[in-house]
C-alpha angles and dihedrals in degrees: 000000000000134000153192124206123214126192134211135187125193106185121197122196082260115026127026107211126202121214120191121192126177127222116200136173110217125218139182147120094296151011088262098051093043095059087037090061087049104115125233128264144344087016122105122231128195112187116207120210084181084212098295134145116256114184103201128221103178128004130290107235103204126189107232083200094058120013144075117191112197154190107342149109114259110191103189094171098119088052119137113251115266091028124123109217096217115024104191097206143155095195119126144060124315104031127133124258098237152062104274120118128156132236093291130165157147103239143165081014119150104194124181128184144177117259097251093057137055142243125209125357127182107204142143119187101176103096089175087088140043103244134137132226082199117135142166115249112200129166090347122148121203125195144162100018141136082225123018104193112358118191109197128156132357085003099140144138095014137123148226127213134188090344122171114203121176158118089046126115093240119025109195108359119186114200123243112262107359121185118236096351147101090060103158099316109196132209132190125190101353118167098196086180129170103356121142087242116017103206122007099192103178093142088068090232129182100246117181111187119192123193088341142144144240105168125163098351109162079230129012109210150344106201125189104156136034121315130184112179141182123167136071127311125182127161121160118245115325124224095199121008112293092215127061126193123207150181137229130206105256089356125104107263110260119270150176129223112188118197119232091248106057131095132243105191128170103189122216085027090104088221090298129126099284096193138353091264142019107193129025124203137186096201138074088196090055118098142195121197096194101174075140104130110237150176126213095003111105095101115227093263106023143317093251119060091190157039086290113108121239114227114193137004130309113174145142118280132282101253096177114201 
C-alpha cells in the first residue's frame, strides 16, 4: 500500500489548527479485499481495478464518505438473487457526524448483472447520524439488472455523467418513501435504452436531465415527483402511454417538464398520431409542459389520458409541399 500525505492548516486569530488527512490506493487480489484494505476515516481510498475483469460473488459495500472505485470490468452475473452488486452506503461504526464527504466516486466502471439481482443502490438506512449515500456516476455502464441504478435513503444532491443504463428490466428505480433524498438530482449525459421500464420513480424524486436520453424503452417513465428534461426520447409505437404521471401523499404530484429543445420522436409512425394518449396521469394537480418539438406523438385523441393540464404543442411534424 502506498500513500501521500496532504496537509492542511486552518488558522484563527487565536489558535492555528493542522489537519492531516491521508490519501491511499488500495490493492489487493479483489474488489472485496481492496475495499477491505481501505483504511478508516478520515482517510481517502481510491481502488484501482487497473482495468481489469472482477467476477462478484457478493456485493461490494462501498463508503460514499471515503472511497473511489475506478476503471475497471465488474461481471456480477453469478450474483445471488436479491443482491445489489455494488450498496453505497455510510452506514456503519466509526463515521463522522456531519456532511463532509470527498470527491468520491464509482467511474470508468462496466458493470453487468443477471436480471434477479441488482446493480448499484445508493442507500443509507442509519438515521442516528447525519450521513449521505450520495455519489458521483461517471462513465459508468450498467447492463442485465432487476434494477439498474436505484436511489433509496439519504441519496441527494449528486450527480450522474455520461451514464449508460440498459438492457435491464428496470432502468433507475427510486424507492417508495425514502427519508431525506431525491433533492434536484441531476443527470448529464444519461442514456436510460432498452429496459423494460425506463424510470420507476416511486420515491417521487427531483430528477434534472441535460442532454440526455430515454430511447425503446418498453416504457418510457413512471413519474411521481418533478422533472425537468432535455434531451431525446424515441420509442416505436406505443400500445398503451409510455409515460405515466402520479401522484404522492404530501408531495407534490409527479410532472414533466420538456424543453423546448428536445425531441419527442415514435419511429415507424411516419409523423402520424401513434396512440390515443401519450402520456396518463392520476392527478389533476399533476402537469406536462411539452413545447418539445415531436413527430408522431399527439395521441389520437390527445396527448393527456387524465385530469393532468397540458402546457405547451405537441403536434405532428411540419412536413412543407
Amino acid at each position: 500500500m502506498t500513500g501521500k500525505f496532504f496537509k492542511i492548516f486552518t488558522v484563527s486569530s487565536a489558535i492555528p489548527a493542522a489537519f492531516l488527512f491521508l490519501s491511499t490506493s488500495a490493492s489487493a487480489a479483489d474488489p472485496a479485499r481492496m475495499i477491505a484494505a481501505c483504511p478508516a476515516w478520515p482517510s481517502h481510498c481510491k481502488i484501482d481495478l487497473k482495468g481489469q475483469v472482477y467476477r462478484l460473488q457478493h456485493t461490494l459495500h462501498l463508503n460514499p464518505l471515503t472511497m473511489r472505485l475506478t476503471n475497471g470490468v465488474l461481471d456480477a452475473s453469478g450474483l445471488p438473487d436479491g443482491e445489489p452488486a455494488i450498496l453505497v452506503s455510510s452506514d456503519g461504526q466509526g463515521q463522522p457526524e456531519s456532511y463532509d464527504t470527498a470527491a468520491s466516486s464509482i467511474d470508468h466502471i462496466v458493470l453487468t448483472g443477471q436480471p434477479k439481482a441488482d446493480g448499484i443502490v445508493l442507500d443509507n438506512r442509519n438515521d442516528d447520524n447525519i450521513r449521505a449515500a450520495a455519489i458521483t456516476l461517471e462513465n459508468v455502464a450498467i447492463s442485465g439488472f432487476r434494477r439498474g441504478l436505484t436511489f433509496g435513503n439519504h441519496a441527494y444532491v449528486f450527480g450522474l455523467s455520461h451514464v449508460q443504463i440498459h438492457n435491464n428490466t428496470t432502468g433507475l428505480y427510486t424507492i417508495p418513501n425514502a427519508v431525506d433524498a431525491g433533492e434536484r438530482i441531476a443527470l448529464e449525459d444519461v442514456n436510460i435504452f432498452n429496459n423494460s421500464l425506463g424510470v420507476d420513480d416511486e420515491g417521487g424524486m427531483e430528477l434534472d436531465w441535460l442532454g440526455s436520453r430515454l430511447d425503446y424503452n418498453t416504457t418510457t417513465a413512471v413519474i411521481s415527483g418533478l422533472w425537468s428534461f432535455d434531451g431525446h426520447i424515441e420509442i416505436s409505437p406505443p400500445h398503451t402511454p409510455p409515460i405515466r404521471l402520479h401522484a404522492l401523499v404530501g408531495q407534490p404530484a409527479g410532472s414533466l417538464f420538456i424543453t423546448a429543445g428536445s425531441f419527442v420522436i415514435v419511429s415507424q409512425s411516419d409523423g402520424k398520431a401513434s396512440s390515443d394518449y401519450w402520456v396518463q396521469s392520476d392527478s389533476p394537480y399533476s402537469a406536462i409542459q411539452f413545447p418539445a418539438h415531436t413527430y408522431g406523438v399527439r395521441g389520437k385523441i390527445a396527448v393527456m389520458n387524465g385530469p393532468a393540464s397540458v402546457y405547451g404543442p405537441a403536434l405532428p411534424a411540419f412536413n412543407p409541399n
